[in-house]
N, C-alpha and C positions, 0 to 999 in steps of 0.2 A: 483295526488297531485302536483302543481303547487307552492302554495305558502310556505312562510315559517311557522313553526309549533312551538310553546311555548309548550315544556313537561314537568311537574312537577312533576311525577310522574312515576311509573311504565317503565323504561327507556327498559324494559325489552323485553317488547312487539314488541317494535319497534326492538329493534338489531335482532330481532329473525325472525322479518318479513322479514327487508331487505337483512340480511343474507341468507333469501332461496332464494334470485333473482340474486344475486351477486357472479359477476363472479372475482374480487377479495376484497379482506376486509383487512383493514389496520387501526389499532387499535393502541390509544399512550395515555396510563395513568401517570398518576406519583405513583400513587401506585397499587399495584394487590395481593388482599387478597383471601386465600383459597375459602370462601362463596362465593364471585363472580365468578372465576373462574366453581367452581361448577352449575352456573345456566348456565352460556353460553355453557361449554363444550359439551352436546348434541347438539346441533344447528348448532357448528362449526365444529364438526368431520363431521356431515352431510354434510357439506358444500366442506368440505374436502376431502370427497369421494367423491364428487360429481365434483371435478378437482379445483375447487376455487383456488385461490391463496393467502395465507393469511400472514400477516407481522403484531405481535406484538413489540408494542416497551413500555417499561415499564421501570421506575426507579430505583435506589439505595437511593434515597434524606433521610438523616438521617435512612435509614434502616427499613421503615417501610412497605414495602412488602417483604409479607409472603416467604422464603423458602419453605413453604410445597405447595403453592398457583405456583411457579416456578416449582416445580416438577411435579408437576400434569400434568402444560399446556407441559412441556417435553416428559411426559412418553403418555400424552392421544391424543397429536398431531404431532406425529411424522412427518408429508409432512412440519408443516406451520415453515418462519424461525423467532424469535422470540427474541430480540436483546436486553441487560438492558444497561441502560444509566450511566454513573461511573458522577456521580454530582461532587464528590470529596468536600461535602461539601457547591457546590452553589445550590440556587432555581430551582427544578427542577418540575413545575407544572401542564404540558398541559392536558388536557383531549379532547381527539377528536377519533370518526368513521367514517371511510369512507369507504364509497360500491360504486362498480364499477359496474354497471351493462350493459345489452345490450343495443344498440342501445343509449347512452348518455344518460341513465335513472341513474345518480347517483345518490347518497344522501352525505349528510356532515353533523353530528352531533358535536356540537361543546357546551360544559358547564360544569358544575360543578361534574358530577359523577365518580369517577374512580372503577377498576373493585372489587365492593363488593356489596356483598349482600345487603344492609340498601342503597346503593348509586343507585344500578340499579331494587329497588323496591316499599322501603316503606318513603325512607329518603327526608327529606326536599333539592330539589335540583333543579335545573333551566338547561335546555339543549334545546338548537334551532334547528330545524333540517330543513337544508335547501334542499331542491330537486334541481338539474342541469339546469332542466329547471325553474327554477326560476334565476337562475344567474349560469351559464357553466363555466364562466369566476373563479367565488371564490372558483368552487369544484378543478380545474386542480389548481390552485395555491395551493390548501390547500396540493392537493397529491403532487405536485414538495416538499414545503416547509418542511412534513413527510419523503419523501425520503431522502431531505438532512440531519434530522434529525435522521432517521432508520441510517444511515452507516456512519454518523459522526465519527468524528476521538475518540470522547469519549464514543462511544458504545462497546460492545462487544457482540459475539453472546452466546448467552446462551448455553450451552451444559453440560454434568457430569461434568467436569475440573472447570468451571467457577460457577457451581453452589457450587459446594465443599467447592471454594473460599468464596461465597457469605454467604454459611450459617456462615462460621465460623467468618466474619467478619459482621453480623449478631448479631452471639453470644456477640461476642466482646462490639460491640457498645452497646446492649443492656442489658451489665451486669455494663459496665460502666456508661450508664447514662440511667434510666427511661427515659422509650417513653415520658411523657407528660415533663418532663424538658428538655429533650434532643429537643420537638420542641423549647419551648420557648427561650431556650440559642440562637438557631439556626437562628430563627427568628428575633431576637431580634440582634442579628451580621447583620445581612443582612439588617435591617433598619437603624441601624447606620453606615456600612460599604458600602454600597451598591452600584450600577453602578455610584451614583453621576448625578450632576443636567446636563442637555444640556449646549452645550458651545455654544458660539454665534460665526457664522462665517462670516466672511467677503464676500462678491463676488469679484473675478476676471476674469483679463481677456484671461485669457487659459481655452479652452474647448474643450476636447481631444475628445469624442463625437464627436466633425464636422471638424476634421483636413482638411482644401482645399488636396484635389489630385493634388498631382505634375502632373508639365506638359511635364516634362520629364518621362520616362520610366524607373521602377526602376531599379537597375542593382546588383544583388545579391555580398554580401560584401566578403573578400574572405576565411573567416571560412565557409561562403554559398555554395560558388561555389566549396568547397573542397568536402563538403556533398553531393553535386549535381554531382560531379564527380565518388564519392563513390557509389550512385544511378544508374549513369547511367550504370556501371559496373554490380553493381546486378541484373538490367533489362537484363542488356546483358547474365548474367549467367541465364536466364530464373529463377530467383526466380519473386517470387508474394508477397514476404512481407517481410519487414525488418524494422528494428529499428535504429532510429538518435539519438545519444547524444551527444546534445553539450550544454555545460556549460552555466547558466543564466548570459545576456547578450550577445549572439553570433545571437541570431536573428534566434531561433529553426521553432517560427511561420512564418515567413518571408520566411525562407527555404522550409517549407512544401507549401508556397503560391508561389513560384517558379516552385518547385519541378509540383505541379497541371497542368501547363502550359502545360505537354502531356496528358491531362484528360479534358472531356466534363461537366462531371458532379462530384462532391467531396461532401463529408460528413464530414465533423468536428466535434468530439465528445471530450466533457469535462463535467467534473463535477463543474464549477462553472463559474456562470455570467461574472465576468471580463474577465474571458481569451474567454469565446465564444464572447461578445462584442468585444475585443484586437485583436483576431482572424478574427472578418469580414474588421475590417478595414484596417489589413494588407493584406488580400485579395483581398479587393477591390484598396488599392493604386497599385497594381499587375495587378489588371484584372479588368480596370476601363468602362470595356463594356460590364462585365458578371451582373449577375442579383443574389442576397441572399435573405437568410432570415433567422429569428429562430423557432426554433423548441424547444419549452420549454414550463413553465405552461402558459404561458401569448401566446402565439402565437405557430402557428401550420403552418406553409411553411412547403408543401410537391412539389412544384412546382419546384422553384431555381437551376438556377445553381449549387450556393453552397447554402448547409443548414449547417447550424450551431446547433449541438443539443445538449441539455443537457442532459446524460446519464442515470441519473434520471428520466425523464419523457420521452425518448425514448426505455429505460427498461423494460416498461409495454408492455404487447404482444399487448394489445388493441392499443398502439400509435404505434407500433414497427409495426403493420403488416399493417398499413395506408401507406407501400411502398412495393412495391419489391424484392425480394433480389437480383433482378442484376439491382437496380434503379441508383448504384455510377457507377461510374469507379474508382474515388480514394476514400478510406474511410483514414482521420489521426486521430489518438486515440492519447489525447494529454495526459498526465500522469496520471497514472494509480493511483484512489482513491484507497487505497486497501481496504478498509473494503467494496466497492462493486464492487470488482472483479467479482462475479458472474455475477454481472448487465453486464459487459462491454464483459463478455464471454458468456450470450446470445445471446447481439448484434451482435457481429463478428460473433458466429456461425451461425445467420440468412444470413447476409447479402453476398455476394459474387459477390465482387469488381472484377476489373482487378488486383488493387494493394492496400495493404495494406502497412501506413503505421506509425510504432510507433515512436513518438518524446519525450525526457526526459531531463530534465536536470542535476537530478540526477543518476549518473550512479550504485551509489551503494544502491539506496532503495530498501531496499527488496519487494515492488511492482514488481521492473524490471525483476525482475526471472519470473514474472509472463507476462510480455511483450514478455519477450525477448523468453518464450516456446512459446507464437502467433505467434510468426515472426520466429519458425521453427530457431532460431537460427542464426539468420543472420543480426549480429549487423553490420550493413553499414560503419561508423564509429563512433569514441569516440572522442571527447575534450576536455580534462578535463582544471579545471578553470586554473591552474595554466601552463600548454603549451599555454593555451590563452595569460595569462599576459606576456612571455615569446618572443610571435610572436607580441605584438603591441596591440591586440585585446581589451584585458580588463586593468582596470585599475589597478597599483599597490597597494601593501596593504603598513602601519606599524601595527602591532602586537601589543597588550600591556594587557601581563596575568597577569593581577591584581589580590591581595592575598584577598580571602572573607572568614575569621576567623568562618564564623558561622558553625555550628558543624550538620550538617546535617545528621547526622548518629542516633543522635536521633528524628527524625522525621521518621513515620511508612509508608513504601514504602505498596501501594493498589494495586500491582500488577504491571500497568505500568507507575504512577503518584505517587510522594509523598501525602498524605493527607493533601489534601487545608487550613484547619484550623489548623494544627499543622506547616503548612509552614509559613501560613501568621501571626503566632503570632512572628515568627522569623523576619519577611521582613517589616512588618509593626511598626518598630521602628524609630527613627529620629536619633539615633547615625548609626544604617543601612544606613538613607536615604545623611546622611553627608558625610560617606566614600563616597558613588554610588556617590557625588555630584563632590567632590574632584578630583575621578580618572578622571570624565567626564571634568572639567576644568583643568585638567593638560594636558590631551592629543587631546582637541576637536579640530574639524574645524567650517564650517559653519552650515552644515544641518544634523538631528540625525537622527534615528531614532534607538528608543530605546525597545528593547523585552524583554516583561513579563511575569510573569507567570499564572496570573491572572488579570480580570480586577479589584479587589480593590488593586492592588498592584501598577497597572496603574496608579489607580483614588490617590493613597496616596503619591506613588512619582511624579505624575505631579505637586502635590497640594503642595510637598515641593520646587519642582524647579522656578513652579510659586512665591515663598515667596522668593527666593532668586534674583528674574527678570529676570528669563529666558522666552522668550516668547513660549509655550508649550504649545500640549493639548493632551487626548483622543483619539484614536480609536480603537474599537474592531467589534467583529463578526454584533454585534445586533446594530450598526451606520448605518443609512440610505445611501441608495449607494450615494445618491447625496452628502451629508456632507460628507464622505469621499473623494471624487472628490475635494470638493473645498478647505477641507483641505491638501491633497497632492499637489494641485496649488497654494496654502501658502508655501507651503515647497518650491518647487521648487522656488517659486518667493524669496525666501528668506523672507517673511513677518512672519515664523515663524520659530523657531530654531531648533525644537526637535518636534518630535511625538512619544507617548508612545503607546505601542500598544501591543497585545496579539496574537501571530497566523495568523494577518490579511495581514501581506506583504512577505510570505513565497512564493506566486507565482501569475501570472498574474496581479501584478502591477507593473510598473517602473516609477521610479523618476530619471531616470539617473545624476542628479548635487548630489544627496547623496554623502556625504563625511564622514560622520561619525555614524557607527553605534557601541551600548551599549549594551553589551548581562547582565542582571540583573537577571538571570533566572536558575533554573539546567539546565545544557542538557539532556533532554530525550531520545532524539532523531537523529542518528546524519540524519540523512534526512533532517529534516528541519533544521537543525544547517547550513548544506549545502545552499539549497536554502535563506535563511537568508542571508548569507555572500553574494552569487550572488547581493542583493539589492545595496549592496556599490559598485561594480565592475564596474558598464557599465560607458565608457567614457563621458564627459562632457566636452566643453568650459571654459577653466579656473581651471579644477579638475586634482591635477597633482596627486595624490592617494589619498587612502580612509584610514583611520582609524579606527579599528579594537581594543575598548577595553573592554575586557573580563574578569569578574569576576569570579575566579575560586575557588571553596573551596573543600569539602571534598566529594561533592553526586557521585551519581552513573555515571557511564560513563566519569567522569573526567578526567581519565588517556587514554581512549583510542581517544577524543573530536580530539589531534591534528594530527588524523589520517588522517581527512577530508583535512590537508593541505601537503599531500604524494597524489604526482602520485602514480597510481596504478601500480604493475607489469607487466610482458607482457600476464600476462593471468585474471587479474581484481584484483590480491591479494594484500592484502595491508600489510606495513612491522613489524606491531604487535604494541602493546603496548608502551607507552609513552617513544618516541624517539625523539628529537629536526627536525622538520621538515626540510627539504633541500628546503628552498621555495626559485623561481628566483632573481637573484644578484640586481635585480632594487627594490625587497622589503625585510622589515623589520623583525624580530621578535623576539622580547623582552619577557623575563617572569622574573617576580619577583624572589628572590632567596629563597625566602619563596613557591611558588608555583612549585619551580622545587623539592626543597626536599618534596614537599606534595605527587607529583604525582609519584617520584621515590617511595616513602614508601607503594605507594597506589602498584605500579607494584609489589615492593618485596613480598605484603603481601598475595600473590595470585600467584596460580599457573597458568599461562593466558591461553594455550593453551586451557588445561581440563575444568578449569571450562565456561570456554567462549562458548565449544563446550556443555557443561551439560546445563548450562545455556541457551541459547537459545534451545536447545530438549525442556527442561520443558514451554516455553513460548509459542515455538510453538504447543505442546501437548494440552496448555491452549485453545490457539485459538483454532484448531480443533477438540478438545474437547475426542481426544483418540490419542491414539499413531500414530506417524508419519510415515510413509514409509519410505522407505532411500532415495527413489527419491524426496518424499514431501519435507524430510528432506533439500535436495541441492536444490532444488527449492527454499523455502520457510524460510527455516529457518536464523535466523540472525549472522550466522555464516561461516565461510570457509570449506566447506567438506571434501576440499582435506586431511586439516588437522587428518580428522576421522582415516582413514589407519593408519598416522604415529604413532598417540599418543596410539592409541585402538587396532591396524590390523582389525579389521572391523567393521560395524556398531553395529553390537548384541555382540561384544565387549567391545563397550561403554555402551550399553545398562544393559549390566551387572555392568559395574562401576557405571551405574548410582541408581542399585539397583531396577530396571526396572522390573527384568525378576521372573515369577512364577518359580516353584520348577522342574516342567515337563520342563520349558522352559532354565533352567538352567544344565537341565540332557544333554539335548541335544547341547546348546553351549557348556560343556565339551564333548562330547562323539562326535563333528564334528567340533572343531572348528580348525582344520588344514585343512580342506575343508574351509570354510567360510573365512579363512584368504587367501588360493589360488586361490579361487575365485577373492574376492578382491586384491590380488596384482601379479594376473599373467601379464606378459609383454604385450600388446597390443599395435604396430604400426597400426593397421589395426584392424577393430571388428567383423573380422572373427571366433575368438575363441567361443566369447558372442551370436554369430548369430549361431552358430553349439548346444552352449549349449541352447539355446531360443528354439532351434528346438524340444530340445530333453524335454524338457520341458512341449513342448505343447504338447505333448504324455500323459500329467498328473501325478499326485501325484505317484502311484504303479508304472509307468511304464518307468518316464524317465529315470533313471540308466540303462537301457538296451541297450543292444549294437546297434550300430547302422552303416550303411555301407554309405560312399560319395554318392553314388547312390539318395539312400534314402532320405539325408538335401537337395540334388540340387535345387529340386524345392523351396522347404522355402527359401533358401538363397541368389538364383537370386532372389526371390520376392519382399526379405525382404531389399536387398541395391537399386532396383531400384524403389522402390515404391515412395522412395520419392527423391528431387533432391538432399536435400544440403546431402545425404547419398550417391549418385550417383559419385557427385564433391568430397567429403571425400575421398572415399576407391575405384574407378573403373576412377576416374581423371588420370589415366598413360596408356604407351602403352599395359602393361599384362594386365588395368582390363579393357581400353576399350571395350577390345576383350571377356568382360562377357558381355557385356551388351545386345545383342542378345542371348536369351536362348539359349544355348547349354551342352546339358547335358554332355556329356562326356568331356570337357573343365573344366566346371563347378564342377568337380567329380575331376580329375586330382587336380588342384586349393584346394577342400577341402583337399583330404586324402596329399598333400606332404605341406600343409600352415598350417592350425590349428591343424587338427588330429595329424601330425606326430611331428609339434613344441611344442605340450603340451603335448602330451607323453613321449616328449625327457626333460621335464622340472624335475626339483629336486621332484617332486612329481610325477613320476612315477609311484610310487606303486598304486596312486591313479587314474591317467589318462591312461588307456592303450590304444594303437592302433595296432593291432594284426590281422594279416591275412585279412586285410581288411576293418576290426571291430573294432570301437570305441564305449569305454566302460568307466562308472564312477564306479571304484570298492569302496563303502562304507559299513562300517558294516549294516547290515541288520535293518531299523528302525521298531519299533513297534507302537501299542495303536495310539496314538497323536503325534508322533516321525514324523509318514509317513507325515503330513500336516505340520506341521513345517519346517521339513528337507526340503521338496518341497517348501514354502512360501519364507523361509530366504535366498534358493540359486534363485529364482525367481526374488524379490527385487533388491539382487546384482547384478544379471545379468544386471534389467533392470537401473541399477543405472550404473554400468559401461557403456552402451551401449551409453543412455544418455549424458555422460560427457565425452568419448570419443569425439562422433561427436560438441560437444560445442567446445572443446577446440582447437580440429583440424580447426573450421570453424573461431576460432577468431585467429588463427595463421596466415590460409588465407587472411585475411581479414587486418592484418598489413601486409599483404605484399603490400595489392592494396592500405592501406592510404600511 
């Protein structure tokens, strides 16, 4: 089958054909109803067993797929991963199949069915079904285009937690308004609010596409060269991968296009168009003799020098195994999408570089936990924005936290988004769009750019700025890359004042003469609140600082928002809750006297530690969709760990505050929770103690309380610090552990029983650590039933939680000593 196919009918037949041939399936309705699920679930479990790889992606749009239709594909497909889209109230309508099959034999179904019974059998419906070899070119764009939309920042992955959520918000929606009203209100908003008409743009003459290459040789700027310095050291300490942060505007890309210069061949990987374009061209002003290309839906360079790939369509094993894995020498992972971490941790673990390495701008997204476990822990250095503006680098701010009255407290938070229609009846006023107009002429300069929360929020306050003559337009996600392009060369030119926009200059675009940005929006986020602020920073001819004003009212995260403008501590931590930021003596920062008593009321009315650290448990449970590890926890979660100890004494501490813990699982945090708390807060200069208990651990559940002799850990314990380096540089970096590093058992036995055995026996819990004739032992009351796997699990975790955050924190102590 070559050409294209008109199916009218019976949609059925076909998914079920192509599905036995296909080797992955990637599926995107806007709705999925119990009756469909039911006809396809044989087909796909077949497929499933049979190794396929398979990606549902499905809606929330007005809440008309089935809860019991999401259960089913949960409980009956447990391999495929299967992600719902949070609309928050915009149109959410695609209907597309795509099979991957061997040898370029794919398929792309693209029409009107989504997954129900009546839609994929007997119902009036139109669906095209085009074969690869009929056009290759529209099936790889159709899967790049899925992928960005599978792990979008507005998806989430399905699991118990998120399905829980959904039923009840489900329930919700559809006790308050009948399905068939509930479309037409729905519908009927969106035609009269909606994206709004094309704007007409101008052409000029900046075209960043074909910048001439200098004819000089560039010469790295000195936030660059500081990083490179930083590099070349961790080269020297034989690591293999590390991580760069330096602050938007410091020239992250440029550095890593430096950096390449001892490497033959590099791999550039990102998750979106402009930074892999932005990316080749600062490479090539670098290396104007090497040879690129990309690697994405539209084009497939596996030759180049450098390749440039998009992570999404280097993701698939079928494009992923089109190389090597020692085809790099350098591979750089430019920031980390989180919602397709997995994708990015395939990659890496295919491919095997000489060197890895990770560049951010954000040092605090909780992505970076996720980077910075890649990189073994070896964050090269940091710069944050404000030591930038301090050495010359970036540009200064003034501040101006503008007071915004509206009462956000009543509008229904949807998990990680306020509800789009109960926002936008708030923001879509004109005494709203007056104040926003006010603050913006009392504090503007030349060029805006202004962040929304929505595109009709966009589309209603450009449409009041234009009535007042401001010259302003539009841009968001769904703008054509080229309109985009020539509207940021209005800006720049000054031929336009202001750009409204949603989400779309958070990273890999710069307009360096920005002077002035409008945040109109909650903060959600402080990630992107971060990266946002970097748009105004970078230097300019004639821009003596940028302007910074911020509308602040009552939503969530408002009190901790001016965190983002605190250096971090000497080990990442930031200094708490809504305190007047200490920012450099060359900039500004103004808050209204109404916005300072909001956010002090906001701090008193809360107890910040506790709930901050409960508060993110329960988010991060959401994502994962079950409880969190302790390690996951510090990894992963949107919180500071260290915190856990002080406020809880240990993890299953809070767990019980949190109301967490079953009745058996509660016998047992009282009946050991002076173990649990020793665990967690015995002294460690060194993670000798954790590596003795590790040992004894790995004996299993019945067995490890048993005594045990130095003799006996020597071998786990040389294995386990030299196995890997930055554990080697930690704890055997002196004269004493040098002299471990060649196995010697008896050295190595000396070393345990007078360093961990004989210091934690001698610690106030003695009764419970003994070291006796040789013999180290963990005296605890005898567990029983479910007590034995418990007691083993929770001292298991901690261990590997202390072990963990030991060597992080000793390697970032090193690592200020080499900035």
């Amino acid at each position: 089958m070559t050409k294209l196919q008109l199916i009218t009918s019976e949609l059925i037949r076909h998914l079920e054909k192509l599905s036995g041939d296909a080797e992955e399936i990637h599926w995107m309705t806007a709705f999925t109803m119990k009756s469909g699920v039911r006809k396809v679930l044989p087909f796909l479990k077949a497929a499933s067993n049979r190794g396929s790889s398979i990606k549902l992606l499905t809606g929330d749009y007005l809440y008309i797929s089935q809860p019991e239709a999401l259960e089913l594909l949960l409980k009956e497909l447990p391999e495929a991963e299967i992600r719902l889209w949070k609309s928050g109230g915009a149109s959410f309508h695609p209907k597309a199949y795509l099979f991957r099959g061997r040898e370029d034999n794919h398929h792309l179904i693209v029409g009107s069915s989504n997954l129900s019974k009546s839609a994929l059998t007997s119902g009036v419906e139109w669906n095209l079904l085009a074969p690869s070899k009929a056009d290759n070119q529209v099936f790889e764009e159709a899967e790049d285009q899925f992928l960005k939309l599978f792990y979008h920042e507005s998806t989430i992955s399905l699991n118990p937690e998120t399905l829980a959520e959904y039923k009840e918000n489900h329930r919700e929606a559809n006790r308050q308004r009948p399905f068939s009203m509930a479309w037409s209100a729905e519908e009927e908003t969106e035609m009269m609010l909606g994206p709004g008409e094309a704007q007409e743009i101008a052409e000029s003459g900046v075209d960043y596409e074909t910048k001439p290459a200098s004819a000089e040789p560039l010469q790295p700027r000195p936030a660059q060269q500081m990083a490179l310095d930083a590099l070349e050291t961790t080269m020297e300490e034989e690591y293999d991968r590390a991580m760069v942060v330096l602050a938007t505007g410091l020239g992250k890309t440029y550095l890593a296009a430096f950096f390449a210069r001892k490497f033959k061949r590099v791999l550039f990987i990102a998750h979106r168009e402009e930074i892999l374009r932005q990316a080749q061209q600062s490479f090539l002003h670098v290396h104007q003799d090497k040879t690129s290309g990309f690697f994405n839906a539209a084009e497939k360079e596996t030759e180049a020098d450098f390749v440039f790939a998009s992570v999404y369509t280097l993701g698939s094993r079928h494009n992923m195994e089109r190389f090597k894995p020692d085809n790099f020498d350098l591979i750089v992972v430019d920031e980390f999408h989180h919602a397709a971490a997995p994708t990015y941790e395939r990659v890496i673990e295919y491919f095997q570089p000489k060197f890895l390495l990770g560049i951010t701008a954000t040092p605090d997204r909780m992505d970076n936990k996720d980077v910075y476990a890649i990189c073994d822990g070896n964050v090269a250095i940091s710069i944050h924005f404000l030591e930038a503006i301090e050495r010359g680098w970036l540009s200064p701010f003034r501040y101006y936290g503008v007071y915004d009255d509206t009462d956000y407290s009543q509008i229904t938070w949807r998990g990680t988004r306020y509800d789009e229609e109960e926002l936008l009846a708030l923001q879509l006023r004109e005494d709203f769009a007056q104040k926003i107009f006010q603050g913006y002429m009392e504090h503007r300069q030349t060029r805006t750019i202004v962040f929304c929360s929505s595109v009709r929020q966009a589309t209603f306050m450009n449409d009041y700025f234009r009535r007042q003559g401001i010259r302003s337009m539009v841009l968001h996600g769904q703008t054509p890359a080229e309109e985009r392009r020539k509207a940021t060369d209005r800006l720049e030119l000054g031929e336009l004042e202001a750009i409204f926009t949603v989400d779309l200059f958070n990273e890999g675009v710069d307009i360096p003469k920005v002077d002035t940005l409008l945040f109109i929006r909650p903060t959600e986020s402080l990630t992107v609140y971060t990266q946002q602020i970097g748009r105004g920073l970078r230097l300019a001819d004639g821009k003596s600082h940028c302007v910074i004003i911020d509308f602040i009212g009552n939503y969530r995260n408002a009190d901790v928002k001016l965190a983002v403008f605190d250096e971090t501590g000497e080990y990442g931590e930031k200094r708490g809750r809504f305190a007047e930021p200490a920012v450099p003596e060359v900039c500004e920062f103004n808050l209204d006297l109404q916005v300072i008593n909001l956010l002090k009321e906001m701090a008193r009315k809360r107890v910040p530690r506790r709930d901050a650290l409960i508060a993110a448990y329960f988010d991060l449970k959401r994502e994962l969709g079950r409880r969190p590890e302790y390690l996951e926890f510090h990894l992963q979660a949107d919180a500071d760990s260290k915190a856990v100890k002080q406020e809880f004494g240990s993890y299953f501490g809070m767990l019980t505050y949190a109301g967490e813990l079953s009745e058996e699982e509660m016998q047992v945090w009282e009946r050991y929770k002076d173990w649990f708390i020793e665990v967690e807060k015995t002294e460690m200069n060194k993670s000798y103690k954790m590596v003795v208990l590790l040992y004894m651990l790995s004996r299993g559940p019945k067995h490890w309380t048993y005594p045990v002799a130095p003799e006996e850990v020597a071998p786990f314990f040389h294995r386990y610090l030299t196995e890997k380096e930055y554990r080697k540089k930690v704890d055997l970096d002196s004269k004493k552990g040098q002299g471990l590093i060649e196995y010697n058992e008896s050295r190595i036995s000396i070393l345990i029983a007078e360093m961990p055995m004989t210091m934690w026996s001698g610690s106030e819990k003695a009764d419970m650590v003994i070291f006796e004739e040789n013999r180290f032992s963990i005296q605890l009351p005898q567990p029983s039933g479910e007590q034995v796997a418990l007691l083993y699990d929770w001292t298991e975790q901690t261990a590997n939680f202390r072990l963990h955050e030991h060597f992080e924190r000793k390697m970032k102590k090193r690592k200020a000593g080499v900035q």
